[in-house]
N, C-alpha and C positions, 0 to 999 in steps of 0.2 A: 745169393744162394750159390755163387759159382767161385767164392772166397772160400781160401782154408783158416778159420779159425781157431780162436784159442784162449783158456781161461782156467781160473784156478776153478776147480769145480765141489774142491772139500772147502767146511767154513773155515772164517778168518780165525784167528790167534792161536795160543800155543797145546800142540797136536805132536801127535808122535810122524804122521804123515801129510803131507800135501797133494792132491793129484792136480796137474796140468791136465788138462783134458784137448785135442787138437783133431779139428774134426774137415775133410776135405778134399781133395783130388792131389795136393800137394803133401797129406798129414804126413806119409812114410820119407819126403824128402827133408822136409822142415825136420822130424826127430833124426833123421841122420845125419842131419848137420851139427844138433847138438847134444848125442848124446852117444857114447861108444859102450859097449858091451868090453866086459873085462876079458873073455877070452879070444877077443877079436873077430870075432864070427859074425854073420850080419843076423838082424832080428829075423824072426819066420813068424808069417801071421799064427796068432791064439798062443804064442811061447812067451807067459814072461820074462825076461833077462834083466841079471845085475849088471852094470856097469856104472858110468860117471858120465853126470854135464859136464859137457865143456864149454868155454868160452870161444868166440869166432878167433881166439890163435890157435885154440886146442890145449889151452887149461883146464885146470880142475876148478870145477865152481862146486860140484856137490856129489854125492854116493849116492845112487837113486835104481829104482826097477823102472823098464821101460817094457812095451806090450802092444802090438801093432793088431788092428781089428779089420781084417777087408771086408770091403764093400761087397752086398749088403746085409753080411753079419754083424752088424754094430749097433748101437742105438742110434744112428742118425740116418743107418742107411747108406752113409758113406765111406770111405775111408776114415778109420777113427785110432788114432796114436795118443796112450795117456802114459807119464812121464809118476811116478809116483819118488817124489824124493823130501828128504825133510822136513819135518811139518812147523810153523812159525811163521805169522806175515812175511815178515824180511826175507829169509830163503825161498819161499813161495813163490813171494815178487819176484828176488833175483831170478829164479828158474826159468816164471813167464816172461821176462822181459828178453830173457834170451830167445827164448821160442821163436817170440814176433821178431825179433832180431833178425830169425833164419827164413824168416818170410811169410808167418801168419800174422793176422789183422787180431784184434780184441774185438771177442761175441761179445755182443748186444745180449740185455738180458732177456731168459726164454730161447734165445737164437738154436739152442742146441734141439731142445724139444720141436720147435718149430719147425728145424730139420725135417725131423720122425714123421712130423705132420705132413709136412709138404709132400715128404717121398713115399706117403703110404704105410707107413710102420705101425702109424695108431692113428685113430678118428678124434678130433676134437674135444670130446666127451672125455677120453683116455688120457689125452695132454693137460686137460683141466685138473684130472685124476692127479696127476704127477704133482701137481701143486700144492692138493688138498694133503695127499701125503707128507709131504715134507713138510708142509702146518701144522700135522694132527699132534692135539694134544692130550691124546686118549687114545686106548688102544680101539673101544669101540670107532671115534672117529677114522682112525688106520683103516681096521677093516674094510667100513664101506669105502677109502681110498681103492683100496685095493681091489675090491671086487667090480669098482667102476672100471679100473684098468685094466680085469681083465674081461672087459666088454659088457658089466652086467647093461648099463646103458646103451649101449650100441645095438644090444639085443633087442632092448624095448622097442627103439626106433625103426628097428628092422620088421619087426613081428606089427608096427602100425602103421607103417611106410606102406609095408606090401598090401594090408587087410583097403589102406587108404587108395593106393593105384588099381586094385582089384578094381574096386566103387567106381572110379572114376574110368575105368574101359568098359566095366558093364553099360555106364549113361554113352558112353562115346556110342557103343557099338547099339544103345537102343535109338542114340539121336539119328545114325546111320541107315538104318537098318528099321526102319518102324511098321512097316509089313510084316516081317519076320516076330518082330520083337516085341508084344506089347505094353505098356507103361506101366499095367498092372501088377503084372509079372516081375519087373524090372524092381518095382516098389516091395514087392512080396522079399526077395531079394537082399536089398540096399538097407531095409530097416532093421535085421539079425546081423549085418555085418555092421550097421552104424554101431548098434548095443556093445558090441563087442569090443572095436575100438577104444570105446569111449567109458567102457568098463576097465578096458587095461591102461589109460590114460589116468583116471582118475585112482588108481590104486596103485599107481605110483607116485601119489603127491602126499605129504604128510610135512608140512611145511613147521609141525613144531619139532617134530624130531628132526628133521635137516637142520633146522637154528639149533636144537642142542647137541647135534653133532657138529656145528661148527661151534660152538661158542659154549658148548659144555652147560650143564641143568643146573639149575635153582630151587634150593630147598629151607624155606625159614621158620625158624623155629618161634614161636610167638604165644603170650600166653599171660595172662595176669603176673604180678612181681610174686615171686620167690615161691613158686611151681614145678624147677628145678631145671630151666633152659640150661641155664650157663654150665652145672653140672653135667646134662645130656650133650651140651657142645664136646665138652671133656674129654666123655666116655664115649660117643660115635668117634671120634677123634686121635681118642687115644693116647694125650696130650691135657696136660693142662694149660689152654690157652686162653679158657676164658677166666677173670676173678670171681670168688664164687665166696659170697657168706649171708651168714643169715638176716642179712638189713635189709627189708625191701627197699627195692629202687637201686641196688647195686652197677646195674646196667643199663649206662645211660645213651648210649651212642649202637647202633647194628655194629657187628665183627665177625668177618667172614673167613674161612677159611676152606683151601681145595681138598679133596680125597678121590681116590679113585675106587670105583664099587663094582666088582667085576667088568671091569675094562672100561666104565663109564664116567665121563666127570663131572663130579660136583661141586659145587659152592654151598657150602653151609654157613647158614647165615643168624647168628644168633641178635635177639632183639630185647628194648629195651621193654620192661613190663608195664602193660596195658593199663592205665587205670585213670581217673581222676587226680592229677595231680596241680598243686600250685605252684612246686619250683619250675622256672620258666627252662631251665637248662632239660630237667628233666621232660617237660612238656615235649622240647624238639625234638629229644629221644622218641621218644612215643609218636610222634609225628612220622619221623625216618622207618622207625617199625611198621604204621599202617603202609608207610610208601612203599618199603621194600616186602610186605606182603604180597600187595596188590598186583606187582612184579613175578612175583616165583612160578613157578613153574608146580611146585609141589609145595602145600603151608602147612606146616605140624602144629595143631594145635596140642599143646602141653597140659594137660588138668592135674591138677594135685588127688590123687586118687583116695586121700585121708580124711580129706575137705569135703565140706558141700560143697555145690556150684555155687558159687559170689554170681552177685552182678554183669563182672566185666568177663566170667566164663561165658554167662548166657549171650552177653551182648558179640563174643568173635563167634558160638555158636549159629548166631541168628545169619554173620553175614558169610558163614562158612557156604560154599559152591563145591563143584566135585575137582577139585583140585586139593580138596582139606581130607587130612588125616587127622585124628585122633589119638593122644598117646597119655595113660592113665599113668603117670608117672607116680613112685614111691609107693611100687607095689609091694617091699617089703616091712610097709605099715600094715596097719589092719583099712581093711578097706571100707568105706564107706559106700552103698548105690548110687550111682549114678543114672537115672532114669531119662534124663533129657538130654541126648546128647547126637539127635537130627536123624539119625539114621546113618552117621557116618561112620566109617571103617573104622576101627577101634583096638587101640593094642596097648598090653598091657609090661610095662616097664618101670626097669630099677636101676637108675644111674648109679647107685651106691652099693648094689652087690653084682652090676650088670645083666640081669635076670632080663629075656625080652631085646636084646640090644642086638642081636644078630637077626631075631625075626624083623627088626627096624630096617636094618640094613637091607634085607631082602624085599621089606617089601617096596623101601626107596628106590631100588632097582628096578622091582616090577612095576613100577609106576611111571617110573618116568623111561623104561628102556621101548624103540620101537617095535614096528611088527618082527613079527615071530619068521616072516619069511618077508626079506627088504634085499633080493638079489639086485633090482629093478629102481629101488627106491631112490629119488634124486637127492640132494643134495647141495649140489651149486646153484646160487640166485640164479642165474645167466640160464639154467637148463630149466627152471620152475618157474619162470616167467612163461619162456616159452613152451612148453608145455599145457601152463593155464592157458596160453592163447590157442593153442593147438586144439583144447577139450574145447573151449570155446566156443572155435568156430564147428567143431565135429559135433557137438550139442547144438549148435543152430541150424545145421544141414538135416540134423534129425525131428526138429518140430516144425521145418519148415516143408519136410513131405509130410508128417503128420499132417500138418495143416491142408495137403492138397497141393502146395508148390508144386510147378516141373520138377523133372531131377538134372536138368540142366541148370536150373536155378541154383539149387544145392551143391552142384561141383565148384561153382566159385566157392566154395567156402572147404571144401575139400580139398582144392589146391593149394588153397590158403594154408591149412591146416600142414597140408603135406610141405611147402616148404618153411614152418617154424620147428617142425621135426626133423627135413633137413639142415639146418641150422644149429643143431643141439651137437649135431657130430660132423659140419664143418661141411658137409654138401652143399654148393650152391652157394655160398656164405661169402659176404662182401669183405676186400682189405679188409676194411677198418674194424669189422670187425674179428678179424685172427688180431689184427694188432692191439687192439684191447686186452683180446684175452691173453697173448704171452707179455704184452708190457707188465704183468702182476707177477712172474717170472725171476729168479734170482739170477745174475750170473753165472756161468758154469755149469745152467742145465735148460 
């Protein structure tokens, strides 16, 4: 921690720029060794300046902006010197190799964020933040990067931290104090603040919207042959991606494809058509379709809306659950009723004039988008484990005065509780685990 490092901190290959990033007690000596300002004047912290790298004789290596950050207005908290010149591995490299040249080491990756962490800049939760961001592959997922960063997490833990050492000084001061204090009292007490807790604990776990905001939602399109998936792939899509004619069985293999739906991601997942068949290629089709049903997150069942129900409608109807939608496809035929179709959500569409195709899209969004208010809401494995063990043990401390326990009994599991919450933001929190969490860390942040 007591090293001035240094690293390229923009990605590798060909870029209009590159930033050096050089973070430490030494950063403003190391960049004045290689890099001069064109009008000869020295850098002044927060002033970016043109000049040129130079090599340890005082050549020219590159045309570059340099920008000096004192401690501790910088993101590490330290003195922080970033070199913006050339962008292209090769120049990039040359540039850092000079740096270390003039007397910084190469960051380890995470080292810079881990800085932040160390020196107080941000809690745990916030540096995890940094990661999630620079992974998001959706603007939804961004967001809640960002609103972890800027402390929506740290809040939670703050606002269960306190409600949790409250609990634990009332039992102190009753186990103290039991003249004064009586158990009853104490119970009257301990069980509205338990509820409380453990009401904000649990309404921030929502562990399928954190998987699809990490790893973006599933949505499969599935349906007897030639009901009009492959056309509805098309037209959500916007693209003709899938083949599409009038032979049943055309579609013998899933084929997926990403979209973004107001800032959310999906996979759209077209399948092969449902039915009784004897070719065996087609069979595995069909096979892959019920697999990757069983999987989505969201299953569109497709009905031919011209048709009666066949067979193989009734039969994905029977195993449809509340993850199934409904979609009356080739609604600019004449339509036929449809009377049995579960009580499931039902919408009415037309691949071929697109009539219905935007109410699709909206309500794929409202189906699969989280709550309406997710300031709080986790996301990282690491914070939703701990967590569930956190409600865990604060759901145990609560039926176990229910039951009559002491409530000295009960605070073991309150402190318990209290430090897997402090854990979540990096209080109390052992090595190994900080090094965990920045070893998943890029170089240069």
């Amino acid at each position: 921690m007591k090293d001035t490092i240094a690293a390229i901190a923009t990605a590798s290959g060909k870029a209009g720029i590159a930033i050096v990033r050089i973070s430490g007690e030494k950063a403003f000596r190391v960049l004045a060794d290689c890099f001069r300002t064109a009008s000869g004047t020295p850098l002044l912290p927060g002033r970016l300046r043109y000049g040129h790298v130079t090599d340890a004789d005082g050549g020219f290596l590159d045309e570059a902006m340099a920008v000096c950050m004192q401690a501790p207005n910088s993101y590490t908290r330290e003195d922080v010197a970033e070199i913006q010149c050339h962008g292209g591995s090769i120049n990039g490299e040359r540039v850092l190799k000079r740096v270390l040249e003039a007397g910084a080491r190469p960051a380890l990756p995470g080292e810079f964020t881990r800085r932040a962490f160390e020196n107080g800049r941000i809690d745990l939760s916030q540096a995890e933040a940094v990661m999630a961001l620079i992974g998001a592959d959706s603007q939804a997922a961004a967001r809640a990067a960002q609103r972890q960063m800027a402390g929506g997490v740290s809040r939670l833990v703050d606002r269960a931290c306190e409600g949790l050492l409250s609990m634990l000084a009332l039992i102190e001061a009753g186990n103290d104090y039991p003249e004064e204090i009586e158990e009853e009292a104490t119970l009257s007490q301990l069980l509205p603040m338990l509820k409380d807790v453990e009401k904000e604990l649990g309404s921030s776990l929502n562990e399928k919207w954190a998987h699809i905001l990490r790893s973006g939602a599933s949505a499969v399109l599935c349906g007897r042959p030639n009901t009009g998936k492959s056309s509805l792939m098309n037209a959500i899509l916007e693209s003709e991606r899938a083949i599409v004619t009038d032979i049943p069985g055309t579609t013998r293999d899933t084929l997926s494809e990403y979209l973004e739906i107001d800032g959310l991601r999906v996979t759209i997942t077209d399948t092969a058509g449902q039915r009784d068949a004897l070719d065996p290629v087609e069979q595995m089709g069909i096979e892959k379709a019920r697999r990757a049903e069983d999987a989505a997150d969201l299953v569109i069942i497709v009905l031919d809306a011209s048709c009666p129900l066949g067979e193989e409608d009734k039969k994905l109807l029977a195993r449809a659950d509340e993850r199934c939608l409904v979609l009356l496809n080739k609604s600019d035929l004449p339509a036929v009723p449809q009377p049995e179709l579960m009580g499931l959500p039902v919408l009415k569409v037309s691949a071929k004039t697109g009539e219905g195709l935007q109410a699709l899209r909206e309500c794929i969004r409202d189906r699969l988008s989280g709550p309406a208010s997710d300031e709080a809401l986790l996301t990282g494995e690491r914070q939703i484990a701990l967590c569930r063990e956190a409600l865990s043990l604060v759901r145990r401390s609560r039926k176990a005065l229910e039951a009559g326990c002491p409530a000295d009994i009960a605070s073991v599991d309150l402190q318990g509780a209290l430090e897997a919450l402090w854990s979540m933001v990096g209080r109390n929190v052992r090595e190994s685990v900080i090094d965990q969490v920045f070893s998943t860390f890029c170089v240069g942040k």
